[in-house]
C-alpha positions in Angstrom: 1.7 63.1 -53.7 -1.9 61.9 -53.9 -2.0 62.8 -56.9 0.6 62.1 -58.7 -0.5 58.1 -57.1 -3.4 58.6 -58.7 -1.6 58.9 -62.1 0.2 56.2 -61.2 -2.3 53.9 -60.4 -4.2 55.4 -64.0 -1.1 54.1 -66.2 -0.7 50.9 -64.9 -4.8 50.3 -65.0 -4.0 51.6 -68.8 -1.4 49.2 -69.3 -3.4 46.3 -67.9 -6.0 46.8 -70.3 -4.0 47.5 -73.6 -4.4 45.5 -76.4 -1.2 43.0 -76.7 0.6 43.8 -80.0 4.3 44.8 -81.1 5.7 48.3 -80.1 8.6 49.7 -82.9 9.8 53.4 -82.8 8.5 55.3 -86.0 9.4 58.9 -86.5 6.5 61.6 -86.6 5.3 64.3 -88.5 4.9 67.4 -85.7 1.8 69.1 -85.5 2.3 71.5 -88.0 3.9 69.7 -90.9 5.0 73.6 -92.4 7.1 74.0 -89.1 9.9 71.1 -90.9 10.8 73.7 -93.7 11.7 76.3 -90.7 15.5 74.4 -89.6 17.3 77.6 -88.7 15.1 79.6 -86.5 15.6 81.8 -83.5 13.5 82.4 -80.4 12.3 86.6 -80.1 10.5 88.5 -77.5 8.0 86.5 -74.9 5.6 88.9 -73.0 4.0 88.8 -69.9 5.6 87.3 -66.8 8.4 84.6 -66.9 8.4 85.7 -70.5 12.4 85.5 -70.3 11.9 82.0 -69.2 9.7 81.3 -71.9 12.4 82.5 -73.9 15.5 80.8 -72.3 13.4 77.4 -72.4 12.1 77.6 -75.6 15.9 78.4 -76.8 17.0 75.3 -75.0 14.6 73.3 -76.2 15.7 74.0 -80.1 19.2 73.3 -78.9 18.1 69.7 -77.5 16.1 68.4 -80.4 17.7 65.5 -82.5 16.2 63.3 -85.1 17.9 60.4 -86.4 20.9 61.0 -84.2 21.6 64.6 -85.4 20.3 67.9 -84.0 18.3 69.5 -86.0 17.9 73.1 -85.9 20.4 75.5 -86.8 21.3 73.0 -90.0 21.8 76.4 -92.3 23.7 79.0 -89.8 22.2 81.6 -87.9 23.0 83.7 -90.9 20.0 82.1 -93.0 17.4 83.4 -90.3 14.3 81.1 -92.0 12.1 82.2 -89.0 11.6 83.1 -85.4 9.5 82.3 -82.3 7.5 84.9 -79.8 4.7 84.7 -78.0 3.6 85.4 -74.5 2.7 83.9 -70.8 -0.7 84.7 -68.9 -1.7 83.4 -66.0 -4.8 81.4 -65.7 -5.0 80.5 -62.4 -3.9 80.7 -59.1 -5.7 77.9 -56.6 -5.1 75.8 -53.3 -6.7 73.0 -52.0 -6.3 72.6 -48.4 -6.5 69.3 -46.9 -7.7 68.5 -43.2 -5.7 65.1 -42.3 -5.6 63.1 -38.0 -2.6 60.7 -37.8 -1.1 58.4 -35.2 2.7 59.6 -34.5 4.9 58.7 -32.3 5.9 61.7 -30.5 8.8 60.1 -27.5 11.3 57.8 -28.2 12.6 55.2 -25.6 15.4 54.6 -28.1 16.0 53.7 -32.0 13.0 52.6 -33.2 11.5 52.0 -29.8 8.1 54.8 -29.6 7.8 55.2 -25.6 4.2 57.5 -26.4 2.1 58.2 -29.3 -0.2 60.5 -29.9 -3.0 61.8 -32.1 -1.6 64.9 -34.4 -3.5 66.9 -36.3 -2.2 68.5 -39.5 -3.7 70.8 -41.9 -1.6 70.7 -45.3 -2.3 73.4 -48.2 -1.6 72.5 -51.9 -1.1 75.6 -54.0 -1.4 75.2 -57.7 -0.6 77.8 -60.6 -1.5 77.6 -64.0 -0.1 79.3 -67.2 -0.6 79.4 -70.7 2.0 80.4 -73.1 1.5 81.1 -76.8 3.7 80.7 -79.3 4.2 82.0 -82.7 6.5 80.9 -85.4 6.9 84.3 -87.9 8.8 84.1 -91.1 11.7 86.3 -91.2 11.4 87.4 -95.0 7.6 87.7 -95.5 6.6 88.5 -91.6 4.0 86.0 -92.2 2.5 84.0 -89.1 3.5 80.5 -89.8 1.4 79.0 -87.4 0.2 79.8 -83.3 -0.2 77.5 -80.9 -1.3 77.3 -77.1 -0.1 74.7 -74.2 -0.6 75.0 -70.4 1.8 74.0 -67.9 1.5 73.9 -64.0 3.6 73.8 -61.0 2.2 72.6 -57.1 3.2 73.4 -53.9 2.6 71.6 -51.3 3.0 72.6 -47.4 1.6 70.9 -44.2 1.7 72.0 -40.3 0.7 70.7 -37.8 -2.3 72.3 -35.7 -3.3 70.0 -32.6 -1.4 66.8 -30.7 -3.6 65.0 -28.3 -3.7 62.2 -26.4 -4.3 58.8 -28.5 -7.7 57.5 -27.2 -8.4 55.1 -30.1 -10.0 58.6 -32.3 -10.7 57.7 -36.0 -7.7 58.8 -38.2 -8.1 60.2 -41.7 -9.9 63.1 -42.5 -11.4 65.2 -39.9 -12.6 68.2 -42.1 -13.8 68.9 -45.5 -11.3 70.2 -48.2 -11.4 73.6 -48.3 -11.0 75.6 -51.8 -9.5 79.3 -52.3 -9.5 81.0 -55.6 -6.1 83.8 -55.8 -6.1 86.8 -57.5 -3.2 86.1 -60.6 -1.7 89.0 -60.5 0.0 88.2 -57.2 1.1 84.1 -57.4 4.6 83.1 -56.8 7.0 84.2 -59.6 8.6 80.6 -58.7 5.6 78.8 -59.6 5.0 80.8 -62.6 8.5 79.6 -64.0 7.8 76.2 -63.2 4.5 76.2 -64.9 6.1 77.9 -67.7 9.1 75.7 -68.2 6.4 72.8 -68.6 4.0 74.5 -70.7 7.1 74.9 -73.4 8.0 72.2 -73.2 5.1 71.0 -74.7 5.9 72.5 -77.8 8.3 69.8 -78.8 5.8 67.7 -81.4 4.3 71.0 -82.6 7.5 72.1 -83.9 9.7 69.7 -84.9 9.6 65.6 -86.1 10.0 63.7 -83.2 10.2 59.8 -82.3 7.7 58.0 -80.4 6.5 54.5 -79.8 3.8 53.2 -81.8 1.8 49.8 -81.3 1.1 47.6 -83.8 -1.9 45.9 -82.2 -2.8 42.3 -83.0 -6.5 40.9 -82.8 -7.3 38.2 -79.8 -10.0 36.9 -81.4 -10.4 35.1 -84.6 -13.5 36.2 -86.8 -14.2 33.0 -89.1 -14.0 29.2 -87.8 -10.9 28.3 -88.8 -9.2 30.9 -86.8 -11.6 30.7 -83.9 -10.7 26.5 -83.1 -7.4 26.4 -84.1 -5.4 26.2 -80.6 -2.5 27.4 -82.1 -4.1 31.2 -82.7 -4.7 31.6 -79.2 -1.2 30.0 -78.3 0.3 32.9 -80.5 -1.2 35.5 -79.1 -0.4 34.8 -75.2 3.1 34.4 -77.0 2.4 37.9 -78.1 0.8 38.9 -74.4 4.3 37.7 -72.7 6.4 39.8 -75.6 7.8 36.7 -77.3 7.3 39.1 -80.8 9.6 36.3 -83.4 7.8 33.4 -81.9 4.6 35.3 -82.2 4.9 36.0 -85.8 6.3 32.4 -87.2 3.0 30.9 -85.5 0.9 33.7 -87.5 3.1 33.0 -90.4 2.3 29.0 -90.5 -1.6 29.9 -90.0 -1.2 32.3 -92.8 0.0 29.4 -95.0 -3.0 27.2 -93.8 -5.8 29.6 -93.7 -5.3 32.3 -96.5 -8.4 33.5 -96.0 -8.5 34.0 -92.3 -9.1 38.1 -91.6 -7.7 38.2 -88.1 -4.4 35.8 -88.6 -3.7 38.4 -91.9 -4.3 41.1 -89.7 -1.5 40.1 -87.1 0.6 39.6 -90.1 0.3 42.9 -90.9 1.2 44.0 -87.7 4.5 41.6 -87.5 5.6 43.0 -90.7 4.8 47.0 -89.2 6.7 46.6 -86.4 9.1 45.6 -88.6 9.6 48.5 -90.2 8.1 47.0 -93.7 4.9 49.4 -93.8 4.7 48.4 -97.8 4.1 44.7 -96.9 1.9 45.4 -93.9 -0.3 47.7 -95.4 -1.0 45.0 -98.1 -1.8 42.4 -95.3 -3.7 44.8 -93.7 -6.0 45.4 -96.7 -6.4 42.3 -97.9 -7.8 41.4 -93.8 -9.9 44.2 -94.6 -11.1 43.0 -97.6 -11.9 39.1 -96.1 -13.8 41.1 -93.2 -15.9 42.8 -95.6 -17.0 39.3 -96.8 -18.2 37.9 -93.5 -22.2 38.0 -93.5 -23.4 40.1 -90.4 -19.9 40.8 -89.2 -20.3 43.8 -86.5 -18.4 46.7 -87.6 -16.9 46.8 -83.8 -15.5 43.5 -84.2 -13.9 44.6 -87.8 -12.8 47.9 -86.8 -9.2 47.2 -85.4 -8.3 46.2 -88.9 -9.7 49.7 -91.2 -7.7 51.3 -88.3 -4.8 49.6 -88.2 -5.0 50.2 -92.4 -5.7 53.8 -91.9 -2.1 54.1 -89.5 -0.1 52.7 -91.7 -1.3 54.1 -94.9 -0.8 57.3 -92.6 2.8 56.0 -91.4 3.7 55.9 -95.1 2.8 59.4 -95.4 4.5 60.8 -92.8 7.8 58.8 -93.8 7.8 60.2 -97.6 6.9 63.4 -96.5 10.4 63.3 -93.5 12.6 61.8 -96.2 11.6 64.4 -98.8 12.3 67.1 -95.9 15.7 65.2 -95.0 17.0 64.8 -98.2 20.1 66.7 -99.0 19.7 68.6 -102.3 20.9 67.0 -105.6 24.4 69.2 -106.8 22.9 71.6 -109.6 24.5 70.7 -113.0 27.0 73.5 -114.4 26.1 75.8 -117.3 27.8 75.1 -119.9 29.9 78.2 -120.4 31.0 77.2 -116.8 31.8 73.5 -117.7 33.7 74.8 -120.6 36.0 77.7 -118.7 
């Protein structure tokens, strides 16, 4: 539990500190662009232990992928057989972390919610933690060639506590009363139930390696203006605490007028950019998005921290626009061939 408050803690810090800008869902080239030309594939032999789960998940998981509201494996029939996946599971490690906690309890009750005695308990609680790695291969069916092979780890905890003393409550400190203590186990004998659980994650990992996806991308706006103009005009900063509280339409016809007042202003072209990205227009905001660049590149001893937001925002779209040309040529049904023309004429 203390950990996964940690991670909890971690995203929210992460969230606090993000850069205010316009989130839109954009579709994504997986990790190994060759993987889109593989649509009806089956899942083979996965060796080593919980290889069957390996199996059953990774199956499961090619069942459950849909882009653009349709699934999309098993497009051709199971009689095309384009490719299939294997692999295997090993173990990496098998490790606890025990934990050596003193707590105030109440241990009689006068009635309901009414502690007659407490006392001073003792507990010792032992998190156990496996993890696996699982390879996976995708092998065409007519050439036996190795598409591509790819690793992801996956782990599973256990946690158990008991409680080893009760003592009378004498106003002792509570918290930790002994250092952590750390055992390394010998793989070959951890839980079989852990090693599923590890492997079901570690699988399901494989989702962006192997297929498009969807995910939310960020069209980030600068905060800070980089020329004069920009810099006093109240109404910048008034957009972008627009921008902060998610008001996106309000946001952009406030860029939109300073766009019309200061053409030449990098950063207010730069959140145009990113109002007409999250739009779904990449055309139009990689346009805006150069042209920023280009004003930046003007601006005598301009840091190239202070311009960098706007050659990477140029980069992601330009990127964005390759990834979409590259899924619509993928997606594309095939054009009807034309007849010969002995055919056309029978």
């Amino acid at each position: 539990m203390h950990r996964l408050a940690l991670l909890m803690l971690a995203v929210a810090s992460l969230a606090a500190c993000a850069t205010p800008g316009y989130d839109y869902r954009a579709r994504m080239v997986p990790t190994f662009p060759e993987a889109v030309n593989y649509r009806d594939v089956s899942v083979g032999q996965f060796r080593g232990p919980a290889g069957e789960v390996a199996e059953q998940e990774f199956a499961r998981m090619l069942d459950d992928v849909i882009l653009d509201g349709a699934y999309w494996f098993g497009v051709g029939g199971p009689e095309t057989g384009q490719g299939r996946y294997e692999g295997r599971v090993d173990i990496d490690s098998w490790e606890a972390e025990t934990r050596f906690e003193r707590k105030r309890e109440c241990v009689e009750y006068d009635g309901i919610f009414d502690c007659e005695h407490r006392a001073i308990v003792e507990t010792e609680c032992t998190e156990e933690t496996v993890e696996v790695v699982v390879t996976a291969s995708l092998v065409d069916t007519a050439t036996r060639r190795t598409v591509f092979t790819q690793t992801q780890g996956g782990g599973a905890n256990h946690e158990t506590c008991v409680d080893v003393a009760r003592y009378e409550d004498r106003g002792q400190t509570l918290g930790v009363w002994r250092d952590p203590l750390y055992t390394t186990y010998d793989v070959r004998n951890a839980p079989y139930g852990m090693i599923a659980d590890a492997t079901v994650e570690a699988v399901r990992r494989f989702r962006t390696d192997i297929a498009p996806y969807d995910a939310t991308i960020r069209a980030e706006i600068m905060t800070v203006g980089l020329i004069p103009e920009e810099q006093n005009d109240p109404r910048f900063e008034a957009a972008v605490e627009a921008t902060k509280r998610g008001e996106m339409l309000g946001a952009c016809a406030q860029w939109d007028q300073l766009g019309h007042e200061w053409p030449n202003a990098p950063a207010v072209i730069h959140n145009l950019g990113a109002c007409a990205e999250a739009r779904g227009d990449m055309e139009t905001a990689q346009l805006r998005y150069a042209r920023a660049a280009e004003l930046a590149s003007q601006i005598p001893l301009l840091k190239d921290k202070t311009a960098r937001p706007i050659f990477d925002a140029l980069a992601r779209v330009s990127g964005r626009r390759m990834d979409d040309q590259f899924l619509d040529n993928a997606t594309r049904e095939p054009e009807p061939q034309a007849p010969l023309p002995d055919e056309a004429g029978s």
